[in-house]
N, C-alpha and C positions, 0 to 999 in steps of 0.2 A: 617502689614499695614492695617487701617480701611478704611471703604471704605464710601463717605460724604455720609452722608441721605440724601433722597430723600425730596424734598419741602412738606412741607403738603396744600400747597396753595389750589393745585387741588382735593385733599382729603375734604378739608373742602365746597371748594365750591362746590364740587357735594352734601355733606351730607346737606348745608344748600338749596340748590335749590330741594332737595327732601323733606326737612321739609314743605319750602313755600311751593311748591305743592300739598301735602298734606293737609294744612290746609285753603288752597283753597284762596293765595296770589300768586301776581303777582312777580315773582322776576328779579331783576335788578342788572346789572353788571356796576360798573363804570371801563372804561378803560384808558389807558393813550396812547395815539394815539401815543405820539412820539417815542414810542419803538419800537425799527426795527422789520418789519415784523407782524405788524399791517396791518389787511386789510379792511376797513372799510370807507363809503362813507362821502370823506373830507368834503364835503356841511354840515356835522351834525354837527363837531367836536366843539365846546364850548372850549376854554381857554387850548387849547391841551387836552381834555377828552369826552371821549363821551359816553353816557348812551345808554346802550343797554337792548331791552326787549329780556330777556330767557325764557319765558312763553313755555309751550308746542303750546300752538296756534300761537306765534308771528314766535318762531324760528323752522323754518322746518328744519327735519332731524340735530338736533342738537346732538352734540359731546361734551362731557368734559373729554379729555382724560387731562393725564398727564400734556403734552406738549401745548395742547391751547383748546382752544374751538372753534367748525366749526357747521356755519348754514347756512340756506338760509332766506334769509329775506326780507321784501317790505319797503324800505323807501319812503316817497313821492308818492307811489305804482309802484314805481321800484324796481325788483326783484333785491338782492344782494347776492352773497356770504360770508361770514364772514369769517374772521378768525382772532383770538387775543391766541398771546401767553398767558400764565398762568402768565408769569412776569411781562404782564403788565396790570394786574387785579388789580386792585386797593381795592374794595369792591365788597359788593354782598350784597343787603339788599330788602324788600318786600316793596311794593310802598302803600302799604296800609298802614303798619304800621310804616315803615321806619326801623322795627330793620333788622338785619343782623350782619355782620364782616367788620373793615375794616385793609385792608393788609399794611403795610409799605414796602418802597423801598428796605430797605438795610436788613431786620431783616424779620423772617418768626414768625409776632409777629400780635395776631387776638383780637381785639375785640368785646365788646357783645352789643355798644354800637348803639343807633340810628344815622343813617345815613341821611345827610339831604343833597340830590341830591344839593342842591343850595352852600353849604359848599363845603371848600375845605377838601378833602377826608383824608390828613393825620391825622392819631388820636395824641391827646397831649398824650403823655407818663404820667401816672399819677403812687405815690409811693402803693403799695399794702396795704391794709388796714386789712392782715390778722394778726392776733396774736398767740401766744404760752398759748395753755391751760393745765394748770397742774389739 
């Protein structure tokens, strides 16, 4: 008996939120509010989705376990708690340059592509443009 893999969801977006970091951008999480156990202040929510800043400065005592991500946060300059499961991470991209990954519903499938906060976050599935070199 195999036992299912673990998502890489959480793996990549802790590796891409310590990239931006590093190279001194601001990184952003798009979420999808309507997924159970979403915690987050309904007043922001846009179109069932709400952008969240994970900056080291914006998000106190911030988490990227496994399981979701937990901050403390000021919207409006009311202190929030967060919490957003992993499953309903949609992207993670740097607000300066727009690139990042973005996540699909159903398939633990990432891309390398710019993310444009005003888009809707699902990527087109495009056919692979590699070849066989002999």
């Amino acid at each position: 008996m195999t036992n299912p893999s673990r998502s890489k969801r959480p793996y990549l977006i802790r590796a891409m939120h310590e990239w931006m970091g590093d190279n001194g951008h601001t990184p952003h999480i798009v979420v999808d509010a309507s997924i159970d156990g979403v915690n987050v202040p309904r007043e922001h929510i846009k179109d069932g989705k709400i952008i969240l800043n994970i900056s080291d400065t914006a998000a106190h005592n911030l988490k990227l376990t496994n399981d979701g991500a937990s901050f403390r946060a000021r919207f409006s300059g009311v202190p929030f708690d967060v919490w957003v499961p992993m499953r309903s991470v949609l992207g993670i991209y740097a607000r300066e340059t727009g690139q990042g990954m973005i996540f699909s519903h159903d398939a633990e499938i990432a891309s390398g592509q710019r993310v444009d906060p005003g888009d809707d976050v699902e990527a087109p599935r495009k056919r692979a443009h590699l070849k066989v070199v002999k």
